[in-house]
C-alpha positions as CSV (number, residue, x, y, z in Angstrom):
1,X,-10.2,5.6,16.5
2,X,-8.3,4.6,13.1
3,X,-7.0,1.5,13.2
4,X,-3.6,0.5,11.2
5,X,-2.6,-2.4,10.2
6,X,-0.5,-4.6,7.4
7,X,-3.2,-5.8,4.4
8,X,-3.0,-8.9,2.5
9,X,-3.0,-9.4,-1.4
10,X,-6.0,-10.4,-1.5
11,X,-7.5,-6.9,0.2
12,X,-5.3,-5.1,-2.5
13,X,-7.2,-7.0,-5.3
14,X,-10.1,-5.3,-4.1
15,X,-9.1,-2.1,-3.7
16,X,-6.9,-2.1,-7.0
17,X,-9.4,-2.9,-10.1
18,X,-7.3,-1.5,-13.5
19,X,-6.2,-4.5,-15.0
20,X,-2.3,-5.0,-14.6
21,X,-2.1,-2.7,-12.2
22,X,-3.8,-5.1,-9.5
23,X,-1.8,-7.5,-10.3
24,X,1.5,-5.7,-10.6
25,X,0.9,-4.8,-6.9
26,X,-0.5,-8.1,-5.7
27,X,2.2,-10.4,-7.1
28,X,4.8,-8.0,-5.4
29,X,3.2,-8.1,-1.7
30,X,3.2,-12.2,-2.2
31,X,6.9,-12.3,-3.1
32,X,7.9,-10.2,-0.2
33,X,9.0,-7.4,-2.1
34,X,6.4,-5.1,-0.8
35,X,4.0,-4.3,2.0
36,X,0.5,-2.8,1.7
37,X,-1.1,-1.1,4.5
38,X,-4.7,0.4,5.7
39,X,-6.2,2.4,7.9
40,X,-9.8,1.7,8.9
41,X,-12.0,3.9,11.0
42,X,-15.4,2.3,12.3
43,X,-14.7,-0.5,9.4
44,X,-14.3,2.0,6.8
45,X,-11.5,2.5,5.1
46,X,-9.7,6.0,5.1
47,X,-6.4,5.0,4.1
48,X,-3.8,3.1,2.6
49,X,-0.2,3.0,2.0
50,X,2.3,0.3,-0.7
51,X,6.0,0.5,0.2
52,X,8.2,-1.6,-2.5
53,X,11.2,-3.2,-1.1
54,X,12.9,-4.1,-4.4
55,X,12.1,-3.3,-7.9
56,X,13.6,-3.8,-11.2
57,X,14.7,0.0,-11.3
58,X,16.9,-0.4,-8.4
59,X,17.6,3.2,-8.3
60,X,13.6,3.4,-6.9
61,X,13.8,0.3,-4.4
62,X,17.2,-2.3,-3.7
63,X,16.1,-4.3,-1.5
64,X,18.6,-3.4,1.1
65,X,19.2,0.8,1.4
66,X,16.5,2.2,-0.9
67,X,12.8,1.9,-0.3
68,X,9.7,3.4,-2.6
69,X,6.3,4.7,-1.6
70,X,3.8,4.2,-3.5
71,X,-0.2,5.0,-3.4
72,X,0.2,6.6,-0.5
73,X,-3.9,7.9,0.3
74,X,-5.7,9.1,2.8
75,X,-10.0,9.8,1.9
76,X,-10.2,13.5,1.6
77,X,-12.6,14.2,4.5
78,X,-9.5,12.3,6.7
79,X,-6.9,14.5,5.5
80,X,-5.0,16.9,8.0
81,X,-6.1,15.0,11.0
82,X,-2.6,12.9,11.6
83,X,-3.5,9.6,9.6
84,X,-0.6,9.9,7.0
């Protein structure tokens, strides 16, 4: 059974290990200004999924009427099973 639910900052720190790019994520997710998700099966992971709320380019994410997904993944061996 796969098993969704919202991740912290901290778990998207570890997943996310280029510098800036970590931390352009993380500091978003503590702000509010986006969500990170995963989906684990059997304590693995096999997804994930970042949805920005606002953004500087507001044209890509408001805060109000316009979302952005990002990083949307699912592990290869997972795909075309109904994760995503």
């Amino acid at each position: 059974m796969v098993f969704i639910s919202r991740g912290t900052a901290q778990e998207c720190r570890s997943l996310w290990y280029k510098p800036g790019t970590s931390e352009f994520f993380t500091s978003r997710i503590q702000r509010g200004e986006a969500d990170f998700w995963t989906a684990e099966e059997d304590g693995v992971l096999v997804g994930e999924l970042y949805a920005f709320h606002q953004l500087e380019d507001e044209d890509f994410a408001d805060g109000q009427h316009t979302a952005y997904l990002c990083a949307f993944r699912v592990a290869p061996k997972r795909r075309g099973m109904g994760i995503g």
